[in-house]
C-alpha positions as CSV (number, residue, x, y, z in Angstrom):
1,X,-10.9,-8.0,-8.8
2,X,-10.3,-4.5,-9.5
3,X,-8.5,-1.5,-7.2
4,X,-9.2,1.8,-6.5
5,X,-6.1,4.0,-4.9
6,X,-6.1,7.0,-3.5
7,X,-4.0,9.4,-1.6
8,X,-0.8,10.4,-2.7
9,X,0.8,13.0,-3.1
10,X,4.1,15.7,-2.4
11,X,4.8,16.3,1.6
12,X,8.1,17.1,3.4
13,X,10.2,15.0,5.4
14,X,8.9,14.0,8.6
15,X,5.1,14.3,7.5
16,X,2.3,11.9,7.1
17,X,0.5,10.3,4.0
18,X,-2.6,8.4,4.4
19,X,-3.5,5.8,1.0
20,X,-6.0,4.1,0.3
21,X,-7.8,1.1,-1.6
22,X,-10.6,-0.3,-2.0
23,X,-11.4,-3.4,-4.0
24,X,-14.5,-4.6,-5.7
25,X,-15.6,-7.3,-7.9
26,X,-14.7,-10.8,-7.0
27,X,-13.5,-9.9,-3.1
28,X,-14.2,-13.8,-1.8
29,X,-11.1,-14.9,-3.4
30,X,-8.8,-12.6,-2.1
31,X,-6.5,-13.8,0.3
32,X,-3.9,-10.5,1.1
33,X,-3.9,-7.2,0.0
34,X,-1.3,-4.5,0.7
35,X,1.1,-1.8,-1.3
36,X,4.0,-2.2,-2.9
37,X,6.5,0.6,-4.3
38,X,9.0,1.6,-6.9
39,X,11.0,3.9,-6.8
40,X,12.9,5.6,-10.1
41,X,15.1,3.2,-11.3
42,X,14.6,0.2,-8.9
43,X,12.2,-2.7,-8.9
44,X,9.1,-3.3,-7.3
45,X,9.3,-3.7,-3.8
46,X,7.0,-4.9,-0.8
47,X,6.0,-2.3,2.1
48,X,2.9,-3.6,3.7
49,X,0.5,-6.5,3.6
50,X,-2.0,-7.9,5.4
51,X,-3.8,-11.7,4.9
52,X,-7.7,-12.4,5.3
53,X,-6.7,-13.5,8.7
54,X,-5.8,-10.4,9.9
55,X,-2.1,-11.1,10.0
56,X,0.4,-8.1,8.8
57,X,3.9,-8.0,7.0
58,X,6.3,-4.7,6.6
59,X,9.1,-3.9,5.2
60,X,12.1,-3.6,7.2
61,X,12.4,0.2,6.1
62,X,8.9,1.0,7.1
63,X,8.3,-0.6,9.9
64,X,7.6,1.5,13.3
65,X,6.5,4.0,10.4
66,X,3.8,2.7,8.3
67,X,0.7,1.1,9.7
68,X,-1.4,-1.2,7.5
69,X,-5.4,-1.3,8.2
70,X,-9.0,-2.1,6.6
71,X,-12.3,-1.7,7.0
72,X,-14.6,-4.2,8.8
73,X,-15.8,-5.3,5.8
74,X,-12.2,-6.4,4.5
75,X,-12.7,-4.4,1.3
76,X,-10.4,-1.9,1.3
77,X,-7.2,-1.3,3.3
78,X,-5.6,2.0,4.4
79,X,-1.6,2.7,4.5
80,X,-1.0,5.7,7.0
81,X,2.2,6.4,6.2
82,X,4.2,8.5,9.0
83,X,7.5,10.0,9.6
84,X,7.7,9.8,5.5
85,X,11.6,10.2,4.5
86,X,12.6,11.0,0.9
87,X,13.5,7.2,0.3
88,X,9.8,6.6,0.4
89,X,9.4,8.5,-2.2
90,X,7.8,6.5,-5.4
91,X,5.1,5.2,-6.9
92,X,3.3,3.0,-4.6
93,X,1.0,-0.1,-6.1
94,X,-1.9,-1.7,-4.3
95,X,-1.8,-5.1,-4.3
96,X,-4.9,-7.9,-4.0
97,X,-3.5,-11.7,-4.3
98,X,-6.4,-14.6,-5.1
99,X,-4.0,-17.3,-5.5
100,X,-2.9,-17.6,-8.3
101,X,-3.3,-14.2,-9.3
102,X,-1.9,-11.0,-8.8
103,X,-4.2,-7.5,-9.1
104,X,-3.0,-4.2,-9.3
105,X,-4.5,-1.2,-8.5
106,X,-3.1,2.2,-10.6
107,X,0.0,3.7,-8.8
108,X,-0.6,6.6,-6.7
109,X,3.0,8.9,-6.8
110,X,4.3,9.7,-3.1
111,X,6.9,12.2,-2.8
112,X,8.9,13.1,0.3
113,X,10.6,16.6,-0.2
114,X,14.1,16.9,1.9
């Protein structure tokens, strides 16, 4: 499986981000995909995922916030991202799990100016 992100990118406090990801190569096997971030200096954590059944997860820090989607075609999900606060800033990971396996997609830097 491989990822593509995009989006990203510096916006003030209070704005919106929209990220993307679309995967590609052996898509039947995945069974979630979603982002994760990490901040300077802290590990990776979970913000958003969402199973081949349809079923979502958030963060507690997110949610209300952050909205996890994809397209029909269950290839690539979208993270709108709003009311951003500086403590989302970081670099955010996509994530596709096949069980057993993890895939990562390159991090995409989000920063939320104060």
């Amino acid at each position: 499986v491989q990822l593509q992100a995009s989006g990203g990118g510096l916006v003030q406090a209070g704005g919106s981000l929209r990220l993307s990801c679309a995967a590609s190569g052996s898509i039947f096997s995945i069974n979630a995909m979603g982002w994760y971030r990490q901040a300077l200096g802290k590990e990776r954590e979970l913000v958003a995922t969402i199973t081949k059944g349809g079923s979502t997860t958030y963060a507690e820090s997110v949610k209300g916030r952050f909205s996890l989607s994809r397209d029909t075609a269950k290839t690539t999900v979208y993270l709108q991202m709003n009311s951003l606060k500086p403590e989302d800033t970081a670099v955010y990971y996509c994530n596709a799990y096949t069980r057993p396996n993890n895939y990562w997609g390159q991090g995409t830097l989000v920063t939320v100016s104060s």
